[in-house]
Every structure is written in C-alpha cells, then in structure tokens.
C-alpha positions in Angstrom: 130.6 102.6 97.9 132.5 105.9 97.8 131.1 107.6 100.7 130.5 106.2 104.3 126.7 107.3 103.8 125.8 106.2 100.3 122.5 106.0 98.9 119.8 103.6 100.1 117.8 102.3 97.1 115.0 101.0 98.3 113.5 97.7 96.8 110.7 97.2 98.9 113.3 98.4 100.4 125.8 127.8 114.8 122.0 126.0 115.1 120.2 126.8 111.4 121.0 130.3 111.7 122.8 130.5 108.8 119.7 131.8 106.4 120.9 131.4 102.7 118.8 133.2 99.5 117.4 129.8 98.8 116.2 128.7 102.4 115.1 132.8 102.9 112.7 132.1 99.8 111.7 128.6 100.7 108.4 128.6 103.1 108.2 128.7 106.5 105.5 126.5 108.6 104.4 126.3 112.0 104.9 122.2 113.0 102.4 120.8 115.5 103.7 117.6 116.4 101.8 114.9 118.5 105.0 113.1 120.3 104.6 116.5 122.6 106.8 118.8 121.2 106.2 122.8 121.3 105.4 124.0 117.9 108.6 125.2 115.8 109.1 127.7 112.8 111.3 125.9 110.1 112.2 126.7 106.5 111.3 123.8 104.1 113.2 123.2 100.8 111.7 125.7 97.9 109.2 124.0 95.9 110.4 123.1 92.4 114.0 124.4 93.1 116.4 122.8 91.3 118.5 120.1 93.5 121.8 117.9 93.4 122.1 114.7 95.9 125.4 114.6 97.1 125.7 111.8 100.1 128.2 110.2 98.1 131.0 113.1 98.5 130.2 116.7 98.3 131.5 119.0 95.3 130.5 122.4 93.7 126.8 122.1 92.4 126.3 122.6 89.5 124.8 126.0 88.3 120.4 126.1 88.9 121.0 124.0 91.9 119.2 125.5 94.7 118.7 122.4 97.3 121.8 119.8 98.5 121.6 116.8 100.3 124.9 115.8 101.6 126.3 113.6 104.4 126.8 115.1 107.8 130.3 114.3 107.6 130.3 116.9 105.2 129.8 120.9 104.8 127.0 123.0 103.6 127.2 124.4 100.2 127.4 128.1 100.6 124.1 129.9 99.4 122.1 127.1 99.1 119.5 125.5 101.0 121.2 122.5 102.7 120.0 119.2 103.8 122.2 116.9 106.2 122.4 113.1 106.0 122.1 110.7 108.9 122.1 107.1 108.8 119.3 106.6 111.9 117.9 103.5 112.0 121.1 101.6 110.8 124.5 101.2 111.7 126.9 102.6 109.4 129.5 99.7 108.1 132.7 100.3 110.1 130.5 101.9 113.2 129.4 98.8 114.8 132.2 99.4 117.8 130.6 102.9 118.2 127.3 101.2 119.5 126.6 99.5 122.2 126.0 95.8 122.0 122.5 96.0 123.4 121.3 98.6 121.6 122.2 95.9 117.7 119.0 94.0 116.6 119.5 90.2 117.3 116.9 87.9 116.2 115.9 84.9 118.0 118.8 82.9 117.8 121.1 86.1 119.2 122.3 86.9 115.7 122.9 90.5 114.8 119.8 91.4 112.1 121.6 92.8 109.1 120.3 94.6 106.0 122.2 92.3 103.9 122.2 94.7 100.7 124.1 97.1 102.4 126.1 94.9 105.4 124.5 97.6 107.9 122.9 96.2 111.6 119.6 97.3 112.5 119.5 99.5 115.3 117.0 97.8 118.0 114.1 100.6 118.8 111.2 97.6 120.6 111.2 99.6 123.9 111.2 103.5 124.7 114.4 103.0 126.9 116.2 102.3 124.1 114.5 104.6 121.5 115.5 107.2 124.0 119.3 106.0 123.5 119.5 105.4 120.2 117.8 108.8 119.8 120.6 110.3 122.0 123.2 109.1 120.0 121.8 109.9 116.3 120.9 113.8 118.3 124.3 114.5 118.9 124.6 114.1 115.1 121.5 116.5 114.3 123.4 119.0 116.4 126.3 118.7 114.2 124.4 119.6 111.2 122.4 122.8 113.1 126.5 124.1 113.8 127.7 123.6 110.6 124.5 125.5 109.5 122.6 122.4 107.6 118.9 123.7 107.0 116.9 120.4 107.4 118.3 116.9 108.2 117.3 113.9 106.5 117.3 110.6 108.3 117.6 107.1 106.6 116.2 104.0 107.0 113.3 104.8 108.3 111.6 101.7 106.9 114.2 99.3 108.4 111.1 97.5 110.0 110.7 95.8 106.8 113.8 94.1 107.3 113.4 93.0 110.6 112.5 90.0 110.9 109.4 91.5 111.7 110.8 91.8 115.0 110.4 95.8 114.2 107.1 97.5 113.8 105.8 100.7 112.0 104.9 102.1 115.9 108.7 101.5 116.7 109.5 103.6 113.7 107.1 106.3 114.1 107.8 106.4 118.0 111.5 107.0 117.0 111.2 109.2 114.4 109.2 111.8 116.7 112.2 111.6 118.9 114.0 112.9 116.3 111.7 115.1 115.1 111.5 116.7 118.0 114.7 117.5 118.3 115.5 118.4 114.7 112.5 121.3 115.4 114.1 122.5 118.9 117.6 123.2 116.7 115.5 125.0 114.0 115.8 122.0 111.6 113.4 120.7 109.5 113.1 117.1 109.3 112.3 115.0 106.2 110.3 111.9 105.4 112.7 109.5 103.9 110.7 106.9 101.5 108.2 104.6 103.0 105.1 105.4 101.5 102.9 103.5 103.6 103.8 105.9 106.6 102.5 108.9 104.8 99.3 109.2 106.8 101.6 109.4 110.4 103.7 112.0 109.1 102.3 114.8 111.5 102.4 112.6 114.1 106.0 111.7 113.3 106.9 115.2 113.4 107.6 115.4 109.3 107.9 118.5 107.4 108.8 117.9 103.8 110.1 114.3 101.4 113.7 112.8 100.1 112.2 110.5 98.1 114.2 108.0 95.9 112.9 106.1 93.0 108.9 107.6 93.2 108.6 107.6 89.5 110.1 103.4 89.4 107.5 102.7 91.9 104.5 105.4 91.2 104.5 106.7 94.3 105.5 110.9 93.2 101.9 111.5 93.7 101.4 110.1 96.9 104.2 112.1 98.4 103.5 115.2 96.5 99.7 115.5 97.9 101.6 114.8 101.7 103.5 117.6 101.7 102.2 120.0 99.0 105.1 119.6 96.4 107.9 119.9 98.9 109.6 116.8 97.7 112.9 116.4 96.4 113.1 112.7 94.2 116.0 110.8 93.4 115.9 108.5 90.6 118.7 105.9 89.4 117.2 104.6 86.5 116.3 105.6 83.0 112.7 104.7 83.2 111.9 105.7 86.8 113.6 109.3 86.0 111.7 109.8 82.8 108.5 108.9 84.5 109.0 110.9 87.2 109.9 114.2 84.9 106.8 113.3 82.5 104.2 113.5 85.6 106.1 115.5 88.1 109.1 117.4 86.3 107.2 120.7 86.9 105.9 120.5 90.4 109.0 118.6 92.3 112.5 118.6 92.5 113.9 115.2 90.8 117.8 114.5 89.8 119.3 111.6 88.4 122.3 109.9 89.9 124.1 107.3 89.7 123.4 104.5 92.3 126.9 105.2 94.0 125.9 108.9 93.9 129.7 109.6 93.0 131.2 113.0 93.4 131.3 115.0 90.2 134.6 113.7 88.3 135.2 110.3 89.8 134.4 106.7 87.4 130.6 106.5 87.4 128.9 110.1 88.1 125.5 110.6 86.7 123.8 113.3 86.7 120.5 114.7 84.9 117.7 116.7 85.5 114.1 117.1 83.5 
C-alpha cells in the first residue's frame, strides 16, 4: 500500500481550536454519552459537503472539497473541515515492536490473531485493564490530531471482532470505543462511526457523532447510516457499481467519493477519483 494507514475495505469485513469556514458552518451538537463522560460541544462534518479521502498520502483537494479525511501522520488541509485517521483496533504493519506483547491477540494455541487481508494483529480489548491501555496508547494519538488542529478523528477497525476468532465481542468493541469517545469529546473532537452497521443502534452509547462509511452503496447499507446520524455521513466507494448506487439513492443527501482501493495521492500510478 502507499501509505502506512491505507484504506480498510471491508468484506464482511492546539486542541480543535483551529475553526475553519467549513467546520464554522457544519452543526454543532451537544453529546450525551453513556460510558460517563460530561457532555461536549463538537462540530460535525457539513451535511452534503463535498469530500476527498486522503489516508493514502495527503495532497491539495481538489476544488468543491469541503471535508478531508487523512492519516494522522499527516496535516490538516487549510480551510477545510478535517478528519484524522487512526488505526485503533489493529496494529499497524511495521508497529508490532511499538506494542506490548500482552496487549497482541493470541488465540488458543498462543498465535498472534491477524487480519490476514491486511497482515495487521488484532489489538486484545477482553478486559477493561487492557482496554484502558490500549486506549492510552491510541489517546496520545487523538491528541496529536486536536494540536495539529484535525476537527474530528476517525478510528478504524472497529469491527475487528469479526475477525477474532470470536475471541472478541461487539461489548469489547463498544466498551473501547467509549474510551475513545470520551476522550475525542474532552479535546473538542468529534468522533466517527467507522462501518459496522450492526452497531448502529449503540452508537450513543459508544460516544458516536457522525459516519466514514466505505462501500454503503456495494452493500445497501447508505440508508441505514444516513437515518443514524441524520445525513452526516461521508461514503467511500471503490467500485463502479457500489459508487453509482450510492450517488443514484444518496448523491444528494451524503457526501460520497470514489477512490481507488490504494486511495493513492493525486498523481501517483493508480489514483481514482470521482464524485456524483
């Protein structure tokens, strides 16, 4: 892949101070969450706005893009309301060293469990002790993202129970994502939902403000995630008939791009890039 973070395709699969024109006319809610936290005012993504996904390597958006997802490696785009990337539930490939042993998914036989499509370890999240030091880690991140001046962060994997082993649970993930959440909210971040539909219902208790969805239209889900969080999705599709259903049914009400499945930085072998 070009990028450290690339994109997950999923096959069953200063703080935010920095207020930019987009994120100033993007709403504001009041988040409630049940994991405990006090409530916090965060700007979500404008509804509709036009948006570029660019966790592959940033580069200058192309003009009517209003929203950017990139890699917390990487800056905000100036002017534009900005969404960081963090790999949360996996281990990035080359990272392994940077984790404790204990804190790697082994299965039964003491083998690491490993998203094979993308060589990545599961991070292990079975007890609070170590959701609390997993969380610690990935927070240190989300703090990166409030000083560089990200608006929202947008952590992946969140349905890496499904690949598992079913040694993960849906409770693990939600558990863990509040942690996150929580933090996310007390650096004035807003925190998306990445994928995994079938969490949808927990998304106030997981803290959730607003969707990154990839490949709704391929799977029919745009709908679902629209009524969720009242059209404050932004959709990524990689393929010709996934993008063209989601612009025939949701073109007008979401955000959706087209990338490429390496989401390659403008000029480099391989960049795709449409929009309805």
């Amino acid at each position: 892949m070009p990028a450290s973070h690339a994109a997950r395709l999923r096959r069953r699969w200063a703080l935010a101070s920095v207020v930019t024109a987009a994120a100033a006319a993007a709403a504001v809610v009041t988040v409630s969450m049940s994991s405990g936290a006090s409530a916090s005012e965060v700007a979500l993504p404008p509804v509709h706005g036009g948006f570029d996904y660019q966790i592959g390597g940033a580069y200058t958006p192309p003009k009517g893009v209003d929203i950017v997802s990139r890699d917390r490696g990487d800056s905000p785009a100036k002017g534009l309301y900005n969404i960081c990337y963090v790999n949360a539930f996996q281990v990035q490939p080359g990272e392994r060293d940077q984790w404790p042993d204990n804190l790697l998914l082994r299965d039964r036989n003491g083998d690491l469990v490993i998203d094979t499509k993308w060589k990545e370890p599961l991070l292990d999240l079975r007890t609070a002790e170590k959701r609390k030091r997993v969380a610690d880690k990935v927070d240190g991140w989300i703090d990166g993202c409030a000083n560089k001046g990200f608006d929202a962060v947008e952590p992946d994997n969140y349905d890496s129970y499904e690949r598992s082993k079913k040694l993960l649970t849906t409770a693990h993930a939600k558990a863990f994502m509040a942690l996150l959440s929580e933090h996310a909210h007390a650096q004035g971040l807003a925190i998306a939902q990445k994928n995994t539909a079938e969490l949808l219902p927990d998304r106030k208790a997981a803290g959730l403000d607003f969707a990154v969805v990839e490949e709704c239209g391929e799977y029919d889900e745009c709908g679902e995630f629209a009524k969720a969080y009242d059209d404050h999705v932004v959709v990524v599709e990689y393929g010709d008939e996934g993008f063209a259903k989601a612009c025939d049914g949701w073109g007008d009400r979401l955000s959706v791009v087209r990338r490429d499945e390496g989401v390659s930085p403008a000029g480099e072998d391989g960049y795709v890039r449409e929009t309805c």
